[in-house]
py3Dmol code that shows the C-alpha trace and the ligand (Angstrom):
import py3Dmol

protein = """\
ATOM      1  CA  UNK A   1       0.000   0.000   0.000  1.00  0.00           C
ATOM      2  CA  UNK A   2       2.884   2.505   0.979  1.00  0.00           C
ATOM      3  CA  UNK A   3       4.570   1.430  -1.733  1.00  0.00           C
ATOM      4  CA  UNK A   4       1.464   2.083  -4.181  1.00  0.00           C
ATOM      5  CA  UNK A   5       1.143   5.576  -3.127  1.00  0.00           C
ATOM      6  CA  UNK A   6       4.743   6.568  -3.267  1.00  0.00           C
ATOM      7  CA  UNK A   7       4.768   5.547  -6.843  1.00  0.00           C
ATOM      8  CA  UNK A   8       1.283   7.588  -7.552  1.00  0.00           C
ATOM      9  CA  UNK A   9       2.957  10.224  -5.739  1.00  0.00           C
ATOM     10  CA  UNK A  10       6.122   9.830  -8.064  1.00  0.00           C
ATOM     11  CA  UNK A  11       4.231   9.809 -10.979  1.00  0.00           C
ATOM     12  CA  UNK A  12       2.116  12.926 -10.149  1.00  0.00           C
ATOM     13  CA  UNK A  13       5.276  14.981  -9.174  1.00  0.00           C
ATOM     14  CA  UNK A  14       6.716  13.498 -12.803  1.00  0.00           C
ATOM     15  CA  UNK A  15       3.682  14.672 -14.540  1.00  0.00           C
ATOM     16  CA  UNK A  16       3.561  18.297 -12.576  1.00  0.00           C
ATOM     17  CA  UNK A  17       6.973  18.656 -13.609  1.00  0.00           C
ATOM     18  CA  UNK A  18       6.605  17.680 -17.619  1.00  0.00           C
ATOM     19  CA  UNK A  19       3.647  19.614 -17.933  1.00  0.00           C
ATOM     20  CA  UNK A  20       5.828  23.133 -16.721  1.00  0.00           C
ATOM     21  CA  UNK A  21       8.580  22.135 -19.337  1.00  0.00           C
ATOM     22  CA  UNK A  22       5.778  22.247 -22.143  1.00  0.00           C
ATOM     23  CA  UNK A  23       4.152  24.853 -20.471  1.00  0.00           C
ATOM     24  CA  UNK A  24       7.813  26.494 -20.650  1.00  0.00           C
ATOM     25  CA  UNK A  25       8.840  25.758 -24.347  1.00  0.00           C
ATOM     26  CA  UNK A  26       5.501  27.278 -25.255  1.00  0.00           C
ATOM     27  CA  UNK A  27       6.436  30.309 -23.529  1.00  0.00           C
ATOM     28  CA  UNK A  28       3.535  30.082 -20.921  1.00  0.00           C
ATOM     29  CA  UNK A  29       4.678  32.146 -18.413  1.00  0.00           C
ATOM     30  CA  UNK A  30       1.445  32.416 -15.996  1.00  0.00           C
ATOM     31  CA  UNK A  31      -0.130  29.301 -16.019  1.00  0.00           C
ATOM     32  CA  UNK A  32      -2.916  28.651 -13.378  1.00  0.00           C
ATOM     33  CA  UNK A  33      -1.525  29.791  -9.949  1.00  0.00           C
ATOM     34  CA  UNK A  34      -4.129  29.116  -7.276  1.00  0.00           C
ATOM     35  CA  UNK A  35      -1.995  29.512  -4.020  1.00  0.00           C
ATOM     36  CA  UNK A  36      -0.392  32.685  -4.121  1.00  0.00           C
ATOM     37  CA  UNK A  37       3.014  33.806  -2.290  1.00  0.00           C
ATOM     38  CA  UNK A  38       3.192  35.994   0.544  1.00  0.00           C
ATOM     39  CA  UNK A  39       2.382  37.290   4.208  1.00  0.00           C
ATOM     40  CA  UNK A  40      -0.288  39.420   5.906  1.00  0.00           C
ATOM     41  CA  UNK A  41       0.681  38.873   9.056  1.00  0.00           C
ATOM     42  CA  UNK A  42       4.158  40.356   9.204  1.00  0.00           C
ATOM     43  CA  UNK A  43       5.130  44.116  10.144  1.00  0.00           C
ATOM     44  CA  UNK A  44       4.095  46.421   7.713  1.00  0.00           C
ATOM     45  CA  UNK A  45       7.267  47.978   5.349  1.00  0.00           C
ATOM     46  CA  UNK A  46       8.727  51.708   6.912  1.00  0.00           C
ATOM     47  CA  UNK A  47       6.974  53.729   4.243  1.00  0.00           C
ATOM     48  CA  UNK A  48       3.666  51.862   5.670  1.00  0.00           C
ATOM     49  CA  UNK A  49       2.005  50.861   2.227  1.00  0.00           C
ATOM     50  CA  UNK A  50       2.714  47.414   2.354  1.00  0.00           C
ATOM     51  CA  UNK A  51       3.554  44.135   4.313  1.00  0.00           C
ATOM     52  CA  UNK A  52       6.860  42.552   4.718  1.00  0.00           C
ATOM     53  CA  UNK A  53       6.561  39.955   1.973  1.00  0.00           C
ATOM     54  CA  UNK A  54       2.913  41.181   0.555  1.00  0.00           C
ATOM     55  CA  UNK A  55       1.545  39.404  -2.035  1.00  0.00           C
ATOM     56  CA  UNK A  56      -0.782  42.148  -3.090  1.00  0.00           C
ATOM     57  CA  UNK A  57       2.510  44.169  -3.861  1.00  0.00           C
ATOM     58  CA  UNK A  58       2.542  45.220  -7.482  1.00  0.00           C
ATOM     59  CA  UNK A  59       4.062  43.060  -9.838  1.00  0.00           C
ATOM     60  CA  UNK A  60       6.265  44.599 -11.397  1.00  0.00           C
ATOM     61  CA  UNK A  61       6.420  44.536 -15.477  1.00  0.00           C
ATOM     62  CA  UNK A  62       7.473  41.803 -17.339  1.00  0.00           C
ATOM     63  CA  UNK A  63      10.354  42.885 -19.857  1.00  0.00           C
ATOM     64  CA  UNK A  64      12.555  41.030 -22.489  1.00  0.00           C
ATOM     65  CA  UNK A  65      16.389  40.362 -21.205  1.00  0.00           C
ATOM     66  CA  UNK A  66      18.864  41.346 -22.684  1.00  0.00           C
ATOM     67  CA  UNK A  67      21.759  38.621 -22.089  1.00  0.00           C
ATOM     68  CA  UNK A  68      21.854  36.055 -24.649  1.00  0.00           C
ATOM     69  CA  UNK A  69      23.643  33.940 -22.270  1.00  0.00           C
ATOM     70  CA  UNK A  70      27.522  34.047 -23.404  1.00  0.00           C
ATOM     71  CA  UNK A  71      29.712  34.064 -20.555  1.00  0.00           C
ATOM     72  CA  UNK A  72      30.624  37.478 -19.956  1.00  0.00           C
ATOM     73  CA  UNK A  73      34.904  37.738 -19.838  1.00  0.00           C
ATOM     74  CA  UNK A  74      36.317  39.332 -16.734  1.00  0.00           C
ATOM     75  CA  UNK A  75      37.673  43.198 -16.962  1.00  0.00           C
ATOM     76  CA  UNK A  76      41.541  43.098 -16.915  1.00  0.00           C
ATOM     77  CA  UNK A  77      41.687  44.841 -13.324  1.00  0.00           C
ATOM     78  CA  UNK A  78      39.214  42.128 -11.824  1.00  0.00           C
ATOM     79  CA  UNK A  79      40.000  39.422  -9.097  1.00  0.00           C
ATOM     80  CA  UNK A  80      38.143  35.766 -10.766  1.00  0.00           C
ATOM     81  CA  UNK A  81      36.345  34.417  -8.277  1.00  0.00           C
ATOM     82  CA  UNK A  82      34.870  31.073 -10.364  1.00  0.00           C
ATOM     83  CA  UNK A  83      36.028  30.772 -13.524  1.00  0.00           C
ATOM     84  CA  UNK A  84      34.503  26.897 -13.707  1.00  0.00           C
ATOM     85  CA  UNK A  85      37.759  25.400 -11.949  1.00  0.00           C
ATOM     86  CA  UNK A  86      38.575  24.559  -8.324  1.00  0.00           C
ATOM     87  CA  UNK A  87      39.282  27.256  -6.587  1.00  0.00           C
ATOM     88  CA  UNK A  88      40.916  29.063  -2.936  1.00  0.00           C
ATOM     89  CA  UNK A  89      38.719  31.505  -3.515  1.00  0.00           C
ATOM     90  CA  UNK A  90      35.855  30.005  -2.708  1.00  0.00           C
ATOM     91  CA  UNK A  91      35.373  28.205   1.091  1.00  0.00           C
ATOM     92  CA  UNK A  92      32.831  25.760   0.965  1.00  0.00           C
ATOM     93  CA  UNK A  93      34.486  22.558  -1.065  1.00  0.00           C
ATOM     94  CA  UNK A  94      31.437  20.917  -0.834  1.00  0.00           C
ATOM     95  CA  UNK A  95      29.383  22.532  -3.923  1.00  0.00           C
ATOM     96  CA  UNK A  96      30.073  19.856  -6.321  1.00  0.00           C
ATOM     97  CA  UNK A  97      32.023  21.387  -9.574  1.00  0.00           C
ATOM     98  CA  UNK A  98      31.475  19.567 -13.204  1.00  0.00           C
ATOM     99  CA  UNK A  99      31.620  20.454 -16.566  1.00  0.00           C
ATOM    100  CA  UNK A 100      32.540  24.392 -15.239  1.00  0.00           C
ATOM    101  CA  UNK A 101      29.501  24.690 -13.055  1.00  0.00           C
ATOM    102  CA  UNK A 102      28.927  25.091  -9.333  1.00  0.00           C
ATOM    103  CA  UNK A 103      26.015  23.653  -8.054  1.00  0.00           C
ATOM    104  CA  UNK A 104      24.581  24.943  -4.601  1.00  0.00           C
ATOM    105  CA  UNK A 105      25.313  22.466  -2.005  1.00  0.00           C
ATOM    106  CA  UNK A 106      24.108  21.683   1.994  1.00  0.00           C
ATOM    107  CA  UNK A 107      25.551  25.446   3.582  1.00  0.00           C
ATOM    108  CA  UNK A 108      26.192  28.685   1.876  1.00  0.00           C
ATOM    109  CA  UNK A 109      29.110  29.452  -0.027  1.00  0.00           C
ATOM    110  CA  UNK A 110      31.285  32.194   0.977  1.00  0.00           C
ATOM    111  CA  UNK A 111      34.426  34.124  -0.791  1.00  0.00           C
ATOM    112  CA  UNK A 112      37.861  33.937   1.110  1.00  0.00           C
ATOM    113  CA  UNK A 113      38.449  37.698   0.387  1.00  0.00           C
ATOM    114  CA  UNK A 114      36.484  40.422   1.995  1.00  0.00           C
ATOM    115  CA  UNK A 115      35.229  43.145  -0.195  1.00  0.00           C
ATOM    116  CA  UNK A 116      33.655  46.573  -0.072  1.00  0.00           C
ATOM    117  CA  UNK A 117      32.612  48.488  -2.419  1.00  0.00           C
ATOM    118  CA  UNK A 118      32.599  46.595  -5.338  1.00  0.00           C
ATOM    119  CA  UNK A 119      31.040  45.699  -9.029  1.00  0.00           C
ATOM    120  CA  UNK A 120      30.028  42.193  -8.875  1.00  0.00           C
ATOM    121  CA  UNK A 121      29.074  39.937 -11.699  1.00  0.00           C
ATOM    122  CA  UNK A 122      27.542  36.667 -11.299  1.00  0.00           C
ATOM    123  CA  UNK A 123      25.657  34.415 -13.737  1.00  0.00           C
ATOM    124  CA  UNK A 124      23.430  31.728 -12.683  1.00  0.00           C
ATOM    125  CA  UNK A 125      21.093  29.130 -14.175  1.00  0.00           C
ATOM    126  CA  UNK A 126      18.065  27.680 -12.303  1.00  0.00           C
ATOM    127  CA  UNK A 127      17.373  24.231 -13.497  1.00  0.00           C
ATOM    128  CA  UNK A 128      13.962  23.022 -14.447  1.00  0.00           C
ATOM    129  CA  UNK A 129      14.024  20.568 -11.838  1.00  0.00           C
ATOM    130  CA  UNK A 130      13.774  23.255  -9.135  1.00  0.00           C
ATOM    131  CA  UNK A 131      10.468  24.106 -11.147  1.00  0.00           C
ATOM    132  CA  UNK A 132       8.229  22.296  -8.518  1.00  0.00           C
ATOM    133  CA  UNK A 133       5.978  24.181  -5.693  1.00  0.00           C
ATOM    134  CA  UNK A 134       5.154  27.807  -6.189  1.00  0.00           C
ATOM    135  CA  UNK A 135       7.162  31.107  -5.296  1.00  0.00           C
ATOM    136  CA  UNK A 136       9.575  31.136  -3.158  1.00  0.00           C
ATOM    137  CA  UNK A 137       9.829  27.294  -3.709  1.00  0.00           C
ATOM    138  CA  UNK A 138      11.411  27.485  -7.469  1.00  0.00           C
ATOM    139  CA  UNK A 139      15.228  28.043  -7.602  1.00  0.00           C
ATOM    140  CA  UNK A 140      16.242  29.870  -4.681  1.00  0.00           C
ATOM    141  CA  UNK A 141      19.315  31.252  -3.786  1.00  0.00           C
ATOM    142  CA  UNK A 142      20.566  34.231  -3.591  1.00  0.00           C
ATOM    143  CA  UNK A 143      23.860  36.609  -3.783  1.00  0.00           C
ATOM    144  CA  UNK A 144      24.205  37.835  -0.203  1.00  0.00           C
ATOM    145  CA  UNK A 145      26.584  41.003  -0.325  1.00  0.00           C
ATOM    146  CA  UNK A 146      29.012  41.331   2.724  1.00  0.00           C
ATOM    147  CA  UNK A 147      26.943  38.301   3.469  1.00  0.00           C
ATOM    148  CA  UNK A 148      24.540  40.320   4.506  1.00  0.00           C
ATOM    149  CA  UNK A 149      22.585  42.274   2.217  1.00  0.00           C
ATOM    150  CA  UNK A 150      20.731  39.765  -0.333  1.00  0.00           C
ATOM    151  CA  UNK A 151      19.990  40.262  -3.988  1.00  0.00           C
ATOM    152  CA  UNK A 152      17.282  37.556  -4.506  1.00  0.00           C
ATOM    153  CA  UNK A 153      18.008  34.324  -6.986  1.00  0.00           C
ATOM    154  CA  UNK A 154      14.742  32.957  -7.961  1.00  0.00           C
ATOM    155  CA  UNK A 155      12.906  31.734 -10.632  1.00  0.00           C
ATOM    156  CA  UNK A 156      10.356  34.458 -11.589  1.00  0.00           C
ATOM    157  CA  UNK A 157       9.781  33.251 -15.212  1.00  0.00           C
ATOM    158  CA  UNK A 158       5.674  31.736 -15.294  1.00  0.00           C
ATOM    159  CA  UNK A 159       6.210  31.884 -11.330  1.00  0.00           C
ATOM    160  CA  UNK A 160       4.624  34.676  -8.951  1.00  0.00           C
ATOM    161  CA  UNK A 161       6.040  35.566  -5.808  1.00  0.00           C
ATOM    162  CA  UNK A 162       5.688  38.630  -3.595  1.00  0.00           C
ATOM    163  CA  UNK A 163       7.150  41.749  -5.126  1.00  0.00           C
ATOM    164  CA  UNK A 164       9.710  42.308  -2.383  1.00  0.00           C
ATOM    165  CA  UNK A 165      10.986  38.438  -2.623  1.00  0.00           C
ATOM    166  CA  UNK A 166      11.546  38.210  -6.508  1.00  0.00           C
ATOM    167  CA  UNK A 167      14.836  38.109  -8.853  1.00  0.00           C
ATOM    168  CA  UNK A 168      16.224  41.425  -8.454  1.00  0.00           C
ATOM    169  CA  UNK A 169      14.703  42.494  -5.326  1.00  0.00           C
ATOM    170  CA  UNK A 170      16.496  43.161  -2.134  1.00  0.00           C
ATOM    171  CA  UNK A 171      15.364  40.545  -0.420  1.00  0.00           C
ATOM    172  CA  UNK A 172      12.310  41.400   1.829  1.00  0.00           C
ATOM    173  CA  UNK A 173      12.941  45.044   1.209  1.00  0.00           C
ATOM    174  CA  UNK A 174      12.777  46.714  -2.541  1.00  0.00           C
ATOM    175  CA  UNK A 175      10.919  44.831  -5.789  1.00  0.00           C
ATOM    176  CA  UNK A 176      12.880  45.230  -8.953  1.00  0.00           C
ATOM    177  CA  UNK A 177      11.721  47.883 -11.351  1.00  0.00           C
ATOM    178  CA  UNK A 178      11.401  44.781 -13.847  1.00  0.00           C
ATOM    179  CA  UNK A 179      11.031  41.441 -14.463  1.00  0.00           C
ATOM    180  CA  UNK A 180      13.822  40.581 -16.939  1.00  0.00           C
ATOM    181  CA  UNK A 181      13.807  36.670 -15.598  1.00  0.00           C
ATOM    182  CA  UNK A 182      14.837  34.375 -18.533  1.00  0.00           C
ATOM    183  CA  UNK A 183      13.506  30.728 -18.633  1.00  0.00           C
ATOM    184  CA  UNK A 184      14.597  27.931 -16.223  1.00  0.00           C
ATOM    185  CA  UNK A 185      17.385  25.708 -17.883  1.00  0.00           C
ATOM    186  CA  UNK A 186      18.818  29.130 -19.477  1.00  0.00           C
ATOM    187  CA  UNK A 187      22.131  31.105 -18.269  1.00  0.00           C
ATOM    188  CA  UNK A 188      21.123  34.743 -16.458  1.00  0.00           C
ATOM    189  CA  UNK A 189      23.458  37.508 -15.239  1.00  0.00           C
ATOM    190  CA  UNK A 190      23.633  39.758 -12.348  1.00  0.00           C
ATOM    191  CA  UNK A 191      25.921  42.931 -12.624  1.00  0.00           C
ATOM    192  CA  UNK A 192      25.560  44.224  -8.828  1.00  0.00           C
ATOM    193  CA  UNK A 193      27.013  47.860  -8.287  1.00  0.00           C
ATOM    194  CA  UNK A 194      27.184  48.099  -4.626  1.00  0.00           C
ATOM    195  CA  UNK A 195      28.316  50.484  -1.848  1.00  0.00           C
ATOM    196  CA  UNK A 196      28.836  49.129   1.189  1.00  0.00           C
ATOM    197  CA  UNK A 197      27.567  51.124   4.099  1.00  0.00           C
ATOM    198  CA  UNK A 198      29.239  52.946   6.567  1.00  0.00           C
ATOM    199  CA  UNK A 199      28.961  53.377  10.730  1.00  0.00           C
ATOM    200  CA  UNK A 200      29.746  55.647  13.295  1.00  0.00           C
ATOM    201  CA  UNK A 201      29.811  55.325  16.623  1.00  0.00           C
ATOM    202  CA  UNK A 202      27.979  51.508  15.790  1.00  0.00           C
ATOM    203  CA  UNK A 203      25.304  53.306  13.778  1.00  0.00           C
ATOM    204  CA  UNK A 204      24.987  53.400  10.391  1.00  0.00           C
ATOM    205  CA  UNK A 205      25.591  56.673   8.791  1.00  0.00           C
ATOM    206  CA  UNK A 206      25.661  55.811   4.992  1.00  0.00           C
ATOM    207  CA  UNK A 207      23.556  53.001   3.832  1.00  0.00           C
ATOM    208  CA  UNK A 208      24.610  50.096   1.576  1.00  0.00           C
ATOM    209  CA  UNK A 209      23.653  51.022  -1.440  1.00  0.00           C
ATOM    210  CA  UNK A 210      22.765  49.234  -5.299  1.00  0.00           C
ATOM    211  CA  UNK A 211      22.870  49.434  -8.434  1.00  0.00           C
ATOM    212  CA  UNK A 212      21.663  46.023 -10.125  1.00  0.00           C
ATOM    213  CA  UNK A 213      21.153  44.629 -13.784  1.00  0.00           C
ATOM    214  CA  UNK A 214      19.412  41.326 -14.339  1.00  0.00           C
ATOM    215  CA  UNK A 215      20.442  40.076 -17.521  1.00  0.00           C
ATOM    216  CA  UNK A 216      21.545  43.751 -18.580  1.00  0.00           C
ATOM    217  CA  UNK A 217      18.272  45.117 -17.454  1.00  0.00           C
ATOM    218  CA  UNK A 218      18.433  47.668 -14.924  1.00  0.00           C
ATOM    219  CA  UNK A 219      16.332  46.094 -12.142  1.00  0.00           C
ATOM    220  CA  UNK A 220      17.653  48.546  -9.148  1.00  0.00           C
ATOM    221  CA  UNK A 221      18.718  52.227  -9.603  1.00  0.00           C
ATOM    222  CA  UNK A 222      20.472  53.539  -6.696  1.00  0.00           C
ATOM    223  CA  UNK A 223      18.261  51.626  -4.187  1.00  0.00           C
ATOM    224  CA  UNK A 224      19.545  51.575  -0.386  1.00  0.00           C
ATOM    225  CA  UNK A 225      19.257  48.230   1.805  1.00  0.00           C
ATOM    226  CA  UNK A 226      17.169  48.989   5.191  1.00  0.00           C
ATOM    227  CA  UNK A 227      19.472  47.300   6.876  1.00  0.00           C
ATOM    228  CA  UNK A 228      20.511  43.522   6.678  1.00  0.00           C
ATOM    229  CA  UNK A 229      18.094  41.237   5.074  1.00  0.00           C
ATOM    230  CA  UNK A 230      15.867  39.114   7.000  1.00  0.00           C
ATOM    231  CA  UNK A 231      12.962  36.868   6.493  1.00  0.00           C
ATOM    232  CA  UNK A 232       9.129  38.048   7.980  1.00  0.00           C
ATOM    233  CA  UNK A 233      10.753  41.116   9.629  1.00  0.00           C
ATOM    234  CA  UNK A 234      11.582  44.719   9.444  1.00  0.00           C
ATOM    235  CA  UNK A 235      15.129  45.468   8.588  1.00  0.00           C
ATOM    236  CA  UNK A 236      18.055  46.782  10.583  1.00  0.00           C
ATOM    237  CA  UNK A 237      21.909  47.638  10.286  1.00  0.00           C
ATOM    238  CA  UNK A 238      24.202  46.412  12.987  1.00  0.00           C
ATOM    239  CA  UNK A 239      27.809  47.470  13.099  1.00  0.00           C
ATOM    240  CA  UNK A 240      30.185  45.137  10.545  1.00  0.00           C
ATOM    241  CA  UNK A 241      33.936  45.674   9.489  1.00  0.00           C
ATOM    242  CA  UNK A 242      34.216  48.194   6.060  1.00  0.00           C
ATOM    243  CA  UNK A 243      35.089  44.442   4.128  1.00  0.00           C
ATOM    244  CA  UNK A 244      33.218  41.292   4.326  1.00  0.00           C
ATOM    245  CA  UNK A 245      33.175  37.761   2.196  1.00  0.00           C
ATOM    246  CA  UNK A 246      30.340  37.276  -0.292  1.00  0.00           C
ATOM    247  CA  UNK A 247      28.092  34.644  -0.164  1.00  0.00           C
ATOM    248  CA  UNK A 248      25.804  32.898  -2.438  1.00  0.00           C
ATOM    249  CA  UNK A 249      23.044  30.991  -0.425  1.00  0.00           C
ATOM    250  CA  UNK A 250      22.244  27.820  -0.169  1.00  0.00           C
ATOM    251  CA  UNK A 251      18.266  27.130   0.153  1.00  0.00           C
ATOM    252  CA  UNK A 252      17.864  23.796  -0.782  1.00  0.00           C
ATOM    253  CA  UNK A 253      17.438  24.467  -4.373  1.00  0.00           C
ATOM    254  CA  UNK A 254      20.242  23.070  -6.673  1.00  0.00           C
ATOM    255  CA  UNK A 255      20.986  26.315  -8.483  1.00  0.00           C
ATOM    256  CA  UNK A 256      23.991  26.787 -10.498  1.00  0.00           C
ATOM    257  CA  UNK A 257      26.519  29.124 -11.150  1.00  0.00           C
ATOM    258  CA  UNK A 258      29.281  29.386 -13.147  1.00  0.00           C
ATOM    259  CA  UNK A 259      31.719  32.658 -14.237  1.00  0.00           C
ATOM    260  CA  UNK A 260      31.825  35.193 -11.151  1.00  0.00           C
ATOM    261  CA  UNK A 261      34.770  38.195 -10.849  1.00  0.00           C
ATOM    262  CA  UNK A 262      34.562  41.532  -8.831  1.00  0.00           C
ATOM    263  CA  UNK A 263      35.876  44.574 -10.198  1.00  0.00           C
ATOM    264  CA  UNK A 264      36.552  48.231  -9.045  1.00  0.00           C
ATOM    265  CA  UNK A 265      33.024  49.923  -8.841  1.00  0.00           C
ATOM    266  CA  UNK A 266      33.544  52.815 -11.145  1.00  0.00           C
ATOM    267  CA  UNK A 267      29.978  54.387 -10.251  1.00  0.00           C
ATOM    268  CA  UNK A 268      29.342  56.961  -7.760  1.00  0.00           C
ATOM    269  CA  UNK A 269      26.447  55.575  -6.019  1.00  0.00           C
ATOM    270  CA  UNK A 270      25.057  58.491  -3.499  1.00  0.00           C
TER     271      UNK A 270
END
"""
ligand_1 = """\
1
MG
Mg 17.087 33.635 -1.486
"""
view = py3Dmol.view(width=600, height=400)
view.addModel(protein, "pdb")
view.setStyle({"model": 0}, {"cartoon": {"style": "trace"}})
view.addModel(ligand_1, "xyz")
view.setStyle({"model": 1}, {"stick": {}})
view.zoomTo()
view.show()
């Protein structure tokens, strides 16, 4: 009997799955969603328009990317961080490595190096396996700067989340001005343009701040973190060193990544 239902349950989850890859190479993007993502009962954001994590959020709009998936080379003056091979950079040996590509493994994985200020470029590709549940359930990860401040990984292509939890939000904090998600199963890029903030007397007295392009869209102009990202609560800065490690979190979801370098940030940002 346990046996029997196991397999119907197998089956099912098989089905679920093949009918999102059709759905997908038919470019459906919003099939039928009945459960949507998102909280009521959390604090409501500083600006007091909407809940931490609301669904009724706006969406924001749904634009064509611009990345046609071609890994992007390195500037001359940039330190590599992944450039498909084994690496000291990197701290957690056990995201398994093949064919160039890091897949996210059991813990987060964090850069050796602290960094401030800093352009950061990062591509990623959410595999269609991790297209199963809703929201927050497909593909998450995420690029936590100073391993602290998260840009969001997630697949938002034919997937609704809350606003504040999608690709190229700050997590729990600021939706993107755009969805520029391409599909599951295809290469995306993050160019992150980020400030980090600055305390005095262990208060913050310049915000972290970002610029951010998903798949050469700009998805964040100048947008400041409320303070270091959390999940179901309102935001807040506590004291840190001027340099941290990057992370890139691990939530479960096997997302990959593959060709990630920092360079100088060359913007002014405030
Ligand atoms: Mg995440």
């Amino acid at each position: 009997m346990k046996r029997a239902i196991m397999a119907c349950l197998l089956i099912a989850g098989m089905t679920a799955l093949a009918t999102r890859a059709a759905d997908i190479s038919e470019n459906k993007r919003q099939p039928e969603q009945t459960k949507l993502d998102g909280y009521k009962n959390t604090p409501m954001h500083p600006d007091g328009k909407f809940h931490i994590h609301d669904p009724d959020r706006p969406q924001p709009p749904v634009v064509e990317p611009k990345y046609d998936g071609k890994p992007v080379p390195a500037p001359k003056d940039a330190i590599v961080i992944f450039d498909g091979k084994e690496t000291d950079e990197l701290v957690n040996k056990t995201w398994a490595i093949k064919d160039g590509v890091m897949t996210v493994g059991k813990a987060s994985q964090k850069t050796k190096r602290a960094f401030g200020d800093m352009h950061l470029h990062v591509e990623f590709l959410i595999p269609l396996k991790c297209v199963k549940g809703w929201g927050q359930k497909q593909g998450n990860s995420g690029i936590f700067l100073m391993d602290t401040y998260e840009v969001q990984v997630l697949n938002c292509w034919g997937n609704r989340t809350y606003a504040d939890g999608m690709s190229g939000a700050l997590y729990g904090q600021v939706p993107p001005k755009a969805n520029a998600c391409k599909k599951p199963d295809e290469w995306q890029c993050y160019d992150i343009h980020f400030k980090a903030p600055v305390f005095k007397d262990n208060k913050v007295v310049s915000p972290a701040i970002v610029t951010v392009y998903l798949n050469n869209v700009l998805v964040q102009d100048k947008s400041a973190f409320a303070g270091a990202s959390t999940w179901r609560k309102v935001a807040q800065y506590r004291p840190h060193p001027a340099e941290k490690p990057f992370s890139l979190q691990a939530h479960g979801n096997p997302v990959q990544y593959r060709n990630i370098w920092v360079a100088p940030l060359k913007e002014k940002l405030d």
